[in-house]
VOBA-1610 file (N, C-alpha, C; in pm, whole numbers, padded with zeros to 5 digits, always signed):
BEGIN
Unk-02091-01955-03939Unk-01999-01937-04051Unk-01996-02066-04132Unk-01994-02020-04259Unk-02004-02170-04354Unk-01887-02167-04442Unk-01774-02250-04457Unk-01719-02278-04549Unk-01759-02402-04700Unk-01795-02337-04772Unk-01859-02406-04862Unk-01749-02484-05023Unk-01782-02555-05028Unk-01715-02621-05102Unk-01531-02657-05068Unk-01555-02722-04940Unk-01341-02689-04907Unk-01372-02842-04840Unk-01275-02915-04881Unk-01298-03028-04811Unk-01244-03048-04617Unk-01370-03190-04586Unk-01345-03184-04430Unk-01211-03173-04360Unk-01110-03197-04421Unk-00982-03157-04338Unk-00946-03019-04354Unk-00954-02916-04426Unk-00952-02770-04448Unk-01051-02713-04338Unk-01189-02761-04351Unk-01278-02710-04275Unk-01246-02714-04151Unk-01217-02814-04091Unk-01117-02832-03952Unk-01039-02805-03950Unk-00947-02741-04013Unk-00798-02669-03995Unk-00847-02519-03959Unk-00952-02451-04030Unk-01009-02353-04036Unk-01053-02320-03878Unk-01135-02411-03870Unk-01209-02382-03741Unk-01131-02388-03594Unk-01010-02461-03629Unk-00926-02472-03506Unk-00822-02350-03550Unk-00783-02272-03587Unk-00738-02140-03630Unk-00795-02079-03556Unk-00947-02044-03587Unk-01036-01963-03526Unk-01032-01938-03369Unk-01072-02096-03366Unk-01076-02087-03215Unk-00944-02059-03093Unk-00841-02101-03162Unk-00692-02042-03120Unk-00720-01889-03091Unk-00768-01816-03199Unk-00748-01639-03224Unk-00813-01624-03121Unk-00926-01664-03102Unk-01034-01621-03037Unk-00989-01633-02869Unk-00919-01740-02878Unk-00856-01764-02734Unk-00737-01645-02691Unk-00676-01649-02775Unk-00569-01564-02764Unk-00600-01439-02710Unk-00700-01391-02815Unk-00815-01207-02752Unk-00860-01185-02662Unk-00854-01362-02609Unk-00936-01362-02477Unk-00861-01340-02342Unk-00768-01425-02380Unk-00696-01471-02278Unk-00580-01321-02147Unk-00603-01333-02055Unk-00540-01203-01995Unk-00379-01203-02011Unk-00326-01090-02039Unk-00204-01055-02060Unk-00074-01112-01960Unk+00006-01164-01971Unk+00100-01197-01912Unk+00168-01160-01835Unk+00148-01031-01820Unk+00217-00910-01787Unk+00116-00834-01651Unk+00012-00874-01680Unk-00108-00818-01597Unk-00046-00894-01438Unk-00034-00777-01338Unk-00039-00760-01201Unk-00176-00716-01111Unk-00150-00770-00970Unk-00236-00707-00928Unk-00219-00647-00766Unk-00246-00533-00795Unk-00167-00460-00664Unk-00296-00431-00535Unk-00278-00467-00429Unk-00324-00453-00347Unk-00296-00338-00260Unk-00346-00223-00233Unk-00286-00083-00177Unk-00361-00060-00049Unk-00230-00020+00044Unk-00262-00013+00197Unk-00212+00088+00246Unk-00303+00176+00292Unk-00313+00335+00337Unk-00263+00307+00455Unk-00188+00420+00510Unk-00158+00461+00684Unk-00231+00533+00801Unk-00154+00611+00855Unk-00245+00627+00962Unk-00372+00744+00943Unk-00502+00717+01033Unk-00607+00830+00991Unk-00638+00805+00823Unk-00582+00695+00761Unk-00667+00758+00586Unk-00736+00632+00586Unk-00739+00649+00454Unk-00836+00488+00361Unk-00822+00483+00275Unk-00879+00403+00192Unk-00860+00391+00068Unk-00882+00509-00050Unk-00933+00640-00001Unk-00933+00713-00077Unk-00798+00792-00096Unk-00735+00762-00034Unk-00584+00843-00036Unk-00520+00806-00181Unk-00547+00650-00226Unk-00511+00655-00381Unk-00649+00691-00437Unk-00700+00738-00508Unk-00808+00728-00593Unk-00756+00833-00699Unk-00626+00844-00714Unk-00585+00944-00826Unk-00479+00787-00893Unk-00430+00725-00777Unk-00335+00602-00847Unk-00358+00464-00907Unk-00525+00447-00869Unk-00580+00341-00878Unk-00624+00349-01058Unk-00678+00414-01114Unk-00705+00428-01239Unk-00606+00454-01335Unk-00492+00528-01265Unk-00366+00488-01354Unk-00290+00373-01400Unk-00242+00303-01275Unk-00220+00164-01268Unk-00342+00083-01391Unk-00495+00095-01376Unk-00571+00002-01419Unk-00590+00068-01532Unk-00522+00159-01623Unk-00484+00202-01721Unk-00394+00166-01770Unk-00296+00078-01744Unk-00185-00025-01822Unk-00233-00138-01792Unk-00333-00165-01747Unk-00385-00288-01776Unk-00377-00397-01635Unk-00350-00344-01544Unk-00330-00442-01385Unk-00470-00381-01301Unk-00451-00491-01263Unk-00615-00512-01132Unk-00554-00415-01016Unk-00649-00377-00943Unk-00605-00282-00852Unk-00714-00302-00737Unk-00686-00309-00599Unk-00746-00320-00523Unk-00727-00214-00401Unk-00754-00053-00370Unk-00752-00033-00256Unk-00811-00052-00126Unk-00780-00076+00011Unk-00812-00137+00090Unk-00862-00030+00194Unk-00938-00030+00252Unk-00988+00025+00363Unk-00979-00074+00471Unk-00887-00059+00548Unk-00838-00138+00716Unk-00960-00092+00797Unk-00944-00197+00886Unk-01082-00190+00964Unk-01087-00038+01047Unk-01241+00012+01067Unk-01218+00134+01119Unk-01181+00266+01068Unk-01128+00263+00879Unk-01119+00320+00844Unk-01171+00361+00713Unk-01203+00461+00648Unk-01316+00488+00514Unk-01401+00443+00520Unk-01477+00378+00432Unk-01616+00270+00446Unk-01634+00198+00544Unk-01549+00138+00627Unk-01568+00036+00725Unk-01582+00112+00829Unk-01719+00062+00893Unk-01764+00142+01019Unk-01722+00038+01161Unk-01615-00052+01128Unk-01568-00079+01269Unk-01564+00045+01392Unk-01578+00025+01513Unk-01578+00124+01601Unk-01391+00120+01621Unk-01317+00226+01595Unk-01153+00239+01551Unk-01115+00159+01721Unk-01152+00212+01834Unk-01115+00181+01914Unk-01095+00038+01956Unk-01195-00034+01939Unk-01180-00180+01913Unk-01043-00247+01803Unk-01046-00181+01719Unk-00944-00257+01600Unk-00832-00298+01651Unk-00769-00447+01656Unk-00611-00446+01674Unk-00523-00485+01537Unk-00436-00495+01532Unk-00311-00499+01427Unk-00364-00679+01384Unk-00389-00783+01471Unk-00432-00836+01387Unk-00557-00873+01260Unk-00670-00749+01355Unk-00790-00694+01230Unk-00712-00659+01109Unk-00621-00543+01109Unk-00601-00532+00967Unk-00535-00598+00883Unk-00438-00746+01019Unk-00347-00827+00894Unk-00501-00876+00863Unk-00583-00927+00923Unk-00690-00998+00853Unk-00739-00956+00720Unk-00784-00843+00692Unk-00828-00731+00626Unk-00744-00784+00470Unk-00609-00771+00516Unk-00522-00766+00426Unk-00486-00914+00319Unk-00496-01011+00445Unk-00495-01178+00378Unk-00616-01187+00294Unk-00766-01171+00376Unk-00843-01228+00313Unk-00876-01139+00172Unk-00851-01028+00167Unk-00850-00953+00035Unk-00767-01026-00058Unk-00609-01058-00056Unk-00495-01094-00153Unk-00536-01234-00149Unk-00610-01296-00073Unk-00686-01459-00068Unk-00774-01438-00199Unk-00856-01347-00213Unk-01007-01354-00268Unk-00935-01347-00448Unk-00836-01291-00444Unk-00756-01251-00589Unk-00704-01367-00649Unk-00761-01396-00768Unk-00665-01485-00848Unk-00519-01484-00862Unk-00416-01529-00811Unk-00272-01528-00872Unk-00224-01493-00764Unk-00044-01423-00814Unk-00013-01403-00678Unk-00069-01211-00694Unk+00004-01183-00578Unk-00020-01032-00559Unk+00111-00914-00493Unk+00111-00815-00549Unk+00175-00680-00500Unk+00126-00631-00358Unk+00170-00654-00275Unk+00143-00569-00126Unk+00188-00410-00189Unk+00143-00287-00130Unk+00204-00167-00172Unk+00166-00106-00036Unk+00269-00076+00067Unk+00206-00002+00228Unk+00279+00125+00217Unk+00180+00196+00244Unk+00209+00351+00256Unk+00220+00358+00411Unk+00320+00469+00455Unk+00338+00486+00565Unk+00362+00380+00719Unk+00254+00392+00770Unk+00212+00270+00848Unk+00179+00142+00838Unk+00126+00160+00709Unk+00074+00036+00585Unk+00197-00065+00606Unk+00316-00008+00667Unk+00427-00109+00607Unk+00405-00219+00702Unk+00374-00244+00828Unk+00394-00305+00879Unk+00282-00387+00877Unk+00170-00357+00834Unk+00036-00482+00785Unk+00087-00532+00682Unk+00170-00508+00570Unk+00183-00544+00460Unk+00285-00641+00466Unk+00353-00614+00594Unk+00503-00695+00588Unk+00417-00842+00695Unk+00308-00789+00833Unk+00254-00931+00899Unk+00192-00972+00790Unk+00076-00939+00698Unk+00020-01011+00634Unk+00074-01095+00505Unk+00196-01029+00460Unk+00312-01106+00390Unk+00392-01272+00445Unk+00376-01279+00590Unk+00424-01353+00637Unk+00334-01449+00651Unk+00212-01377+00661Unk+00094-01564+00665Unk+00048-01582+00546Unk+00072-01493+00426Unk+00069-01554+00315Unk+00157-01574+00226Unk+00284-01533+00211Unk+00387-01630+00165Unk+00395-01577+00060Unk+00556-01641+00025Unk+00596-01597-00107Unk+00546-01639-00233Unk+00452-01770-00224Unk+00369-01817-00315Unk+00267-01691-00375Unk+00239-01660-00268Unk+00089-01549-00282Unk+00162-01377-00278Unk+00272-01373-00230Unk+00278-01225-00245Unk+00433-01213-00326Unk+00404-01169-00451Unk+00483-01159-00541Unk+00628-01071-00505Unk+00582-00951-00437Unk+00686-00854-00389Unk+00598-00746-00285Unk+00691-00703-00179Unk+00632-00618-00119Unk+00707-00435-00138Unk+00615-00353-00194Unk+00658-00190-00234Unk+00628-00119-00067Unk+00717-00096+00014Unk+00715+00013+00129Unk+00704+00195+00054Unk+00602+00262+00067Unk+00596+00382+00007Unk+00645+00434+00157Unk+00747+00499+00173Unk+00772+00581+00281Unk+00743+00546+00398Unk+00747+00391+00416Unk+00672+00327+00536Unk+00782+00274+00649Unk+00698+00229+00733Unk+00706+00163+00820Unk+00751+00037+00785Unk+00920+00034+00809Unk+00973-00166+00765Unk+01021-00234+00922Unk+00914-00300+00952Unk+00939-00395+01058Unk+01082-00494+01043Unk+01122-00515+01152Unk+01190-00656+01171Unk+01115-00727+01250Unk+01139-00872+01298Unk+01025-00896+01382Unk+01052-00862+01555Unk+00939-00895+01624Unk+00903-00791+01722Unk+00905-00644+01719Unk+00937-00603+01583Unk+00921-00429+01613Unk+00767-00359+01585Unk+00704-00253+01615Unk+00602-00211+01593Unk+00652-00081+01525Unk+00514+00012+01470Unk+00488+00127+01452Unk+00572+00218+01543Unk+00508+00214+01672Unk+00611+00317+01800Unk+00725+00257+01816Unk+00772+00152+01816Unk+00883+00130+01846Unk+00998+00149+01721Unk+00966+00107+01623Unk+01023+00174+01497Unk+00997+00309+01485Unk+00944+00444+01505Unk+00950+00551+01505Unk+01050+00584+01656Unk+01024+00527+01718Unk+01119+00544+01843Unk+01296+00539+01802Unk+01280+00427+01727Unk+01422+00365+01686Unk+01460+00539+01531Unk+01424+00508+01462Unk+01472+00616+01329Unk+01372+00712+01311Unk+01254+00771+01396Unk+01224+00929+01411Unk+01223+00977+01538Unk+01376+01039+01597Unk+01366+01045+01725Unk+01282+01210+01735Unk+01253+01251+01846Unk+01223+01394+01843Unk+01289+01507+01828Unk+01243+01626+01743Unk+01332+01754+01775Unk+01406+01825+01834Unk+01544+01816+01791Unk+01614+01869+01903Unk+01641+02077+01879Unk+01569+02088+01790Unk+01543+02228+01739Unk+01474+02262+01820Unk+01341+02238+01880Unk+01230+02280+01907Unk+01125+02308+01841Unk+01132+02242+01726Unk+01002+02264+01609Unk+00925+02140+01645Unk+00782+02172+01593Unk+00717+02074+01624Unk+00747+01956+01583Unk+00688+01831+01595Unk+00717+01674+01558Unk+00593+01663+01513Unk+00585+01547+01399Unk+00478+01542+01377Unk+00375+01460+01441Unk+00430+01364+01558Unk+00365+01322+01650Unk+00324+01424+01768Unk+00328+01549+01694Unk+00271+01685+01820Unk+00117+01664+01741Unk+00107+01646+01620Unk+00004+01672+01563Unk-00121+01558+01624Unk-00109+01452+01701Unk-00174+01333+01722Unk-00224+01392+01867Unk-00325+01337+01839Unk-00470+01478+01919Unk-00534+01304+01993Unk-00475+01253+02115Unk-00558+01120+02182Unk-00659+01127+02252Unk-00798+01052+02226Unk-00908+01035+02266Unk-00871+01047+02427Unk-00969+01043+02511Unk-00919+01043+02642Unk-00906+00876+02708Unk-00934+00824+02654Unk-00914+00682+02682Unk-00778+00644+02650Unk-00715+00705+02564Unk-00599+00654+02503Unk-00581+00533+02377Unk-00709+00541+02362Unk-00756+00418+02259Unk-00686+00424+02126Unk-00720+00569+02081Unk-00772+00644+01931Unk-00691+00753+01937Unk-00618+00805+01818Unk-00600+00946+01796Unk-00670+00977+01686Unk-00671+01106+01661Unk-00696+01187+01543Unk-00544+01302+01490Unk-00574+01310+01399Unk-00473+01449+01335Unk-00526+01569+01376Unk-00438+01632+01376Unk-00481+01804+01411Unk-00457+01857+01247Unk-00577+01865+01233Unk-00557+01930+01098Unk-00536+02052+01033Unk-00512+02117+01120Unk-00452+02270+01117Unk-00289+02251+01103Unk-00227+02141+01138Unk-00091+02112+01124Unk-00013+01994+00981Unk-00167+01916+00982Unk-00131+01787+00916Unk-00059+01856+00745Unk-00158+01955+00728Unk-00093+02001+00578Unk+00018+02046+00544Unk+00104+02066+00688Unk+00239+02117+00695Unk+00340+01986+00642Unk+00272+01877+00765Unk+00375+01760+00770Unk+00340+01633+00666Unk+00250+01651+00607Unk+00183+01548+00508Unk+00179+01600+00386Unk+00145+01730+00341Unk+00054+01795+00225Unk+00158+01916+00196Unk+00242+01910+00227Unk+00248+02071+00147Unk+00272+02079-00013Unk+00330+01963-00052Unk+00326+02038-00187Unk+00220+01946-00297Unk+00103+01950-00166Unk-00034+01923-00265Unk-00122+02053-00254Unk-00186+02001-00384Unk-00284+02096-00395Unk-00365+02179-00288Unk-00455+02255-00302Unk-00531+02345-00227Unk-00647+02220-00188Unk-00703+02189-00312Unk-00826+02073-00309Unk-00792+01957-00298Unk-00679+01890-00282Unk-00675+01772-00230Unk-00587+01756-00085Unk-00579+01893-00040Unk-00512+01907+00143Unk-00709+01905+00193Unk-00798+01970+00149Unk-00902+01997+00148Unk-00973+01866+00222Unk-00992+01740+00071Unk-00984+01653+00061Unk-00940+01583+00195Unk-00841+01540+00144Unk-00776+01459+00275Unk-00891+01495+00428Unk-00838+01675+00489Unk-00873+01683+00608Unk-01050+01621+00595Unk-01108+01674+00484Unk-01233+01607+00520Unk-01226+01438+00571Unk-01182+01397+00503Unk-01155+01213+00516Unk-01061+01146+00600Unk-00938+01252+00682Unk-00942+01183+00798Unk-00973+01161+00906Unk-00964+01019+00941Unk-01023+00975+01073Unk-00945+00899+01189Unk-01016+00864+01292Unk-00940+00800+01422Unk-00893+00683+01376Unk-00741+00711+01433Unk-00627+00618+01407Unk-00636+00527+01544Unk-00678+00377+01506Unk-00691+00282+01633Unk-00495+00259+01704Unk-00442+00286+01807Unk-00374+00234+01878Unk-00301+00152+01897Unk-00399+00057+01874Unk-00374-00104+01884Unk-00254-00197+01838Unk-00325-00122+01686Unk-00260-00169+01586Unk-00070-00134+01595Unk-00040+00004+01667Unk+00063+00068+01629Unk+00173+00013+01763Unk+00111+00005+01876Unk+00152-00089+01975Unk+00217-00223+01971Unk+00158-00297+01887Unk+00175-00423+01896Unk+00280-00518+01818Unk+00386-00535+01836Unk+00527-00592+01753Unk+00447-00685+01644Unk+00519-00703+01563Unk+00503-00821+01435Unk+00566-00922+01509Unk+00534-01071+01413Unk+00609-01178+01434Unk+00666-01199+01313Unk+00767-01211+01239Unk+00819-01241+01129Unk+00929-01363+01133Unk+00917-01445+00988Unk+01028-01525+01003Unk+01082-01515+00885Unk+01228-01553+00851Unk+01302-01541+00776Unk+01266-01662+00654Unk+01230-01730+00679Unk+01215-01853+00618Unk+01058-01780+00504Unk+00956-01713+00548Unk+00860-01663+00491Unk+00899-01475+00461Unk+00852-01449+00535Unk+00893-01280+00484Unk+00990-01236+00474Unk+01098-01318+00513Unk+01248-01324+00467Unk+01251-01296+00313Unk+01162-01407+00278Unk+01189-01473+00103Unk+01153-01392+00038Unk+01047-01269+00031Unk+00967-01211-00067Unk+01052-01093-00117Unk+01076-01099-00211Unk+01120-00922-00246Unk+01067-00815-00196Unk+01160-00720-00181Unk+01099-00602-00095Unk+01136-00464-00160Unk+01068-00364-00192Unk+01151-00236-00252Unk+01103-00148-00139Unk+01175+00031-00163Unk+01126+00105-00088Unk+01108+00218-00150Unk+01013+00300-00156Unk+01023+00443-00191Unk+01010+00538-00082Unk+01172+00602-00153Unk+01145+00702-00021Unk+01127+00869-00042Unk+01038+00887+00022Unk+01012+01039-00038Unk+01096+01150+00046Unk+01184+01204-00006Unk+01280+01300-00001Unk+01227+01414+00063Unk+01130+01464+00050Unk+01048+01613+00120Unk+00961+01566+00162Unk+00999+01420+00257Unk+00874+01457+00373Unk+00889+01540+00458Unk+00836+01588+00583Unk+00855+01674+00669Unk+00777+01581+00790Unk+00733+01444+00810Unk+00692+01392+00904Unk+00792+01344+00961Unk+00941+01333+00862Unk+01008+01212+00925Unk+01114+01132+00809Unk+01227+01175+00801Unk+01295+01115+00718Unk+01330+00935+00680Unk+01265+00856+00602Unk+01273+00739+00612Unk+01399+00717+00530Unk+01488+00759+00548Unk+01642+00710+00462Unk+01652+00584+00541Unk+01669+00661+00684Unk+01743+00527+00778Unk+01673+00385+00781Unk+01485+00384+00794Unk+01434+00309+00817Unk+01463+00222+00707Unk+01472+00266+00581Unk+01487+00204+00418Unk+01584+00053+00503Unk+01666+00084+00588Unk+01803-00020+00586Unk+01777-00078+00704Unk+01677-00119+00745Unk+01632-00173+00900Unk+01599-00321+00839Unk+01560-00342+00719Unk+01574-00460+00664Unk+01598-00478+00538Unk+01686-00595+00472Unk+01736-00616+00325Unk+01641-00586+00225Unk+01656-00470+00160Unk+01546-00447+00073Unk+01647-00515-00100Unk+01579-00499-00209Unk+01626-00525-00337Unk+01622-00443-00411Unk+01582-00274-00421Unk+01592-00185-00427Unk+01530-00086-00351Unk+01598+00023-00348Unk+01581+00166-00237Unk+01577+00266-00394Unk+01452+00336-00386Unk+01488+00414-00466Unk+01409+00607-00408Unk+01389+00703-00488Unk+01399+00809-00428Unk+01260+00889-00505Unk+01185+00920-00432Unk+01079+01051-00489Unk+01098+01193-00406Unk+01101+01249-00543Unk+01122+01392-00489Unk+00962+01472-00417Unk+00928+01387-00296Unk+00807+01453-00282Unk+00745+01458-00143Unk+00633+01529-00082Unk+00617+01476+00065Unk+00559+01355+00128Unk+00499+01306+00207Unk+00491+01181+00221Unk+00343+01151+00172Unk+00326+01236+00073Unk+00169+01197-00005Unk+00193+01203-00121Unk+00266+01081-00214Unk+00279+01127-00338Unk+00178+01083-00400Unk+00086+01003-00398Unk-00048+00977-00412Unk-00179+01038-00429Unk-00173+01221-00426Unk-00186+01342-00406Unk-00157+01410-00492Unk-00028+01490-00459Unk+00068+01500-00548Unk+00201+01478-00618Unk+00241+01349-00672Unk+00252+01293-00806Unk+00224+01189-00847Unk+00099+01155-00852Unk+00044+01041-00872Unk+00046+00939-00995Unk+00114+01034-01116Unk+00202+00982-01236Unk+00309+00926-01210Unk+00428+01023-01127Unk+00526+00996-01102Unk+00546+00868-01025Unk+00437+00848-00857Unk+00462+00775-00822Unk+00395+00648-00881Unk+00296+00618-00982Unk+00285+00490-01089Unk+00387+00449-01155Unk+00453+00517-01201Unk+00537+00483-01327Unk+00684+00426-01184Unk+00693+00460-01110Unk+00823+00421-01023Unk+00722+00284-00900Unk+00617+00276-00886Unk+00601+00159-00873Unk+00541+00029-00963Unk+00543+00063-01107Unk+00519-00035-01177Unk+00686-00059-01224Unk+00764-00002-01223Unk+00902+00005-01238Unk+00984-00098-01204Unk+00918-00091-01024Unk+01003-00188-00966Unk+00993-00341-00931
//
């Protein structure tokens, strides 16, 4: 570009204009997040692939995670323990510029809440529980379902009837003749479909084994919860209050809103 006939202090006023604009167009939005998403038991990362392009449609980075043993990752499940997937979970929100959104679905909650604690409130901006699992420390997966999903006193099934264990005791699987009852019902035909194709053996390990948490670190981080109102696995009202959250709020849906309402549930976790 030539400015012709403008004297040298114009010409340099000009060009440092430019290069301002140019920075500005460049530069990433202020506003831009980046959410790190952590599936529960038996799934992977395909469980969002309806939420991931929404989110990265207002403009935030999006990362879903496949925990060891599960989707793409051909760990052998039986091997995996709870500290594989905090691993899983750090060195991913490590590899990300800035800080980051933990988001744990289900079981997810309790990787999201250990791996929150070895990386800090520096690095994890806020943690979103989707219908999950909220540790205190020393509690686990079973022992928190022990504590606020006790069993049927109706005689209807539980949805821990549906958990089909390897004979080792290592691994379960879902019975998927049941799972669409307690997970899926008010999804689609093709994405209950979906799902049963893609789930897989749920490692043990992981669900066994208490957290360590301290107040001083995972104390500090903000925490929200969504709780979905028509699950049928397991009412998480109670669990919502097992630790100080900063908002509790409500989806009218089953414990796959990721499925079906995958609008709904974007717009209520970019919300919070």
């Amino acid at each position: 570009m030539k400015f012709v006939n403008l004297p040298i202090w114009a010409t340099s006023l000009l060009l440092s204009l430019l290069l301002i604009s140019c920075s500005e167009d460049h530069a990433p939005q202020a506003s831009t997040k980046t959410y790190l998403l952590v599936h529960g038991a038996s799934h992977g990362a395909w469980a969002w692939k309806k939420v991931v392009p929404l989110l990265q449609a207002q403009g935030h980075r999006v990362v879903a995670i496949d925990l060891p043993g599960h989707g793409d990752d051909k760990t052998p499940p039986e091997r995996v323990t709870l500290e594989d997937y905090v691993n899983r979970v750090v060195d991913v929100a490590n590899a990300q510029a800035g800080p980051v959104i933990l988001v744990g679905h289900s079981a997810g909650g309790v990787s999201i809440a250990q791996a929150a604690e070895r990386l800090q409130a520096g690095k994890v901006e806020k943690l979103i529980f989707l219908d999950a699992f909220l540790p205190k420390s020393g509690e686990s997966v079973f022992s928190l379902a022990a504590k606020f999903l006790p069993p049927s006193t109706t005689g209807e099934p539980n949805f821990s009837d549906s958990f089909l264990f390897d004979p080792t005791g290592a691994t379960f699987t879902l019975d998927t003749a049941r799972v669409a009852n307690f997970l899926y019902q008010d999804c689609s035909a093709a994405d209950v479909l979906f799902a049963k194709a893609n789930l897989g053996r749920q490692p043990v390990a992981p669900f066994a084994t208490p957290v360590q948490l301290t107040d001083t670190k995972y104390g500090t981080i903000p925490k929200y919860f969504i709780i979905c109102s028509k699950a049928k696995n397991g009412d998480m009202t109670a669990m919502a209050k097992n630790v100080a959250m900063n908002k509790v709020v409500t989806l009218s849906t089953s414990h796959s809103p990721f499925f079906s309402q995958p609008k709904a549930l974007t717009e209520l976790i970019l919300s919070l």
